[in-house]
C-alpha positions in Angstrom: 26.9 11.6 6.5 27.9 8.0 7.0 26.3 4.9 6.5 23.6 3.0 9.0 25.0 0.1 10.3 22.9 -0.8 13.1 20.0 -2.8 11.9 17.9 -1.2 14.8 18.6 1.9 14.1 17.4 1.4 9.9 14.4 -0.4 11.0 13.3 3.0 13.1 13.5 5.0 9.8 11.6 2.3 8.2 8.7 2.4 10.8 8.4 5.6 12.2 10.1 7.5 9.1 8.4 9.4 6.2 8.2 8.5 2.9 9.6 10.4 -0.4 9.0 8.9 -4.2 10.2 10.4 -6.7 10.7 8.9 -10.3 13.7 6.9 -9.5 13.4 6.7 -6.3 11.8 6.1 -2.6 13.5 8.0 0.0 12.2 7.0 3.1 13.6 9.5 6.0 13.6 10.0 9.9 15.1 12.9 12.4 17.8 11.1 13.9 18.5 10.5 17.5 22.0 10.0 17.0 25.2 12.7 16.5 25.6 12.1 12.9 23.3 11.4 10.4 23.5 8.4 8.2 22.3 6.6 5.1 21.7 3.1 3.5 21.4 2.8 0.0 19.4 -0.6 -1.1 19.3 -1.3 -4.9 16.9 -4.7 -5.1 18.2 -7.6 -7.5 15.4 -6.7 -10.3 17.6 -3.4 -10.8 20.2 -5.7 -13.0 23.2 -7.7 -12.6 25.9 -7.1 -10.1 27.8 -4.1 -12.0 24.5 -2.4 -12.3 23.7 -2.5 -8.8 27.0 -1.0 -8.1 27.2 1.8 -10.1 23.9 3.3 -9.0 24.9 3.0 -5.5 28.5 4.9 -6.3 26.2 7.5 -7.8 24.0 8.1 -5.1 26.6 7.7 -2.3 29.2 10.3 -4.6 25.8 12.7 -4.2 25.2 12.2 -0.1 28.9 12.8 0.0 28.9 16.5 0.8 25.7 16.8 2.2 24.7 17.7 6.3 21.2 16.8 7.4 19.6 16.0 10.5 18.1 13.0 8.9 18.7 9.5 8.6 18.0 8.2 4.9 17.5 4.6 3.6 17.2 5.4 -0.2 16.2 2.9 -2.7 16.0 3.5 -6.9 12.8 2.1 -8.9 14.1 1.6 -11.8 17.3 0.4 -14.0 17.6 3.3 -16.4 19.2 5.8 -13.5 22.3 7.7 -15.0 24.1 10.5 -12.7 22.4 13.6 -14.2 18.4 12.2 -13.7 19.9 11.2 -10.2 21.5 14.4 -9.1 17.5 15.9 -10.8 15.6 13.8 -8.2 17.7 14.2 -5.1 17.7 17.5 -5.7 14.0 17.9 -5.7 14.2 16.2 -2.5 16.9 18.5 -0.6 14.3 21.2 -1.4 12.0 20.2 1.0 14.4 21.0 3.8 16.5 24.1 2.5 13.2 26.1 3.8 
C-alpha cells in the first residue's frame, strides 16, 4: 500500500466509499480503480499537539505497512488515548471483514 496523493482520487473514497467506526477510529474505504491500493491517514488538531499527532500516524502507517487490499483507505482516530496494542485491536477487527 502507498499513500493517496491525488486529492481526486481521496475525495472518491470520501463520497462514494463506505464507512467503518470502530472505537478509535473511522475508516472510511472504497474498491479502487487504480493498480495499487493506497491510504491517507488524517489525525484532526483536537487529537493533541504536534508530537501526538505524529506518533499515532507512525502507528497506523507501521500497521498498513505489510498489508495488500483492493481498497483505498482514508483512516482517521477519534480519540487521543490510542497506544499501538488498542490500535493493532481495532484494525484488526476491521481486516476481518475482508479475510472472508
Amino acid at each position: 500500500m502507498l499513500t493517496i496523493k491525488e486529492r481526486k482520487r481521496i475525495f472518491k473514497v470520501l463520497r462514494k466509499g463506505k464507512v467503518y467506526e470502530t472505537v478509535y477510529f473511522r475508516i472510511y474505504y472504497s474498491r479502487t480503480d487504480y493498480s495499487e491500493a493506497g491510504f491517507v491517514v488524517t489525525v484532526p488538531k483536537k487529537i493533541g499537539n504536534a508530537v501526538k499527532r505524529n506518533y499515532i500516524k507512525r502507528i497506523i502507517k507501521n500497521l498498513l505497512r505489510h498489508r495488500s487490499l483492493n481498497y483505498d483507505l482514508i483512516i482517521r482516530p477519534k480519540s487521543p488515548g490510542i497506544d499501538y496494542k488498542s490500535a493493532k485491536a481495532d484494525l484488526e477487527s476491521f481486516w476481518r471483514l475482508f479475510d472472508d
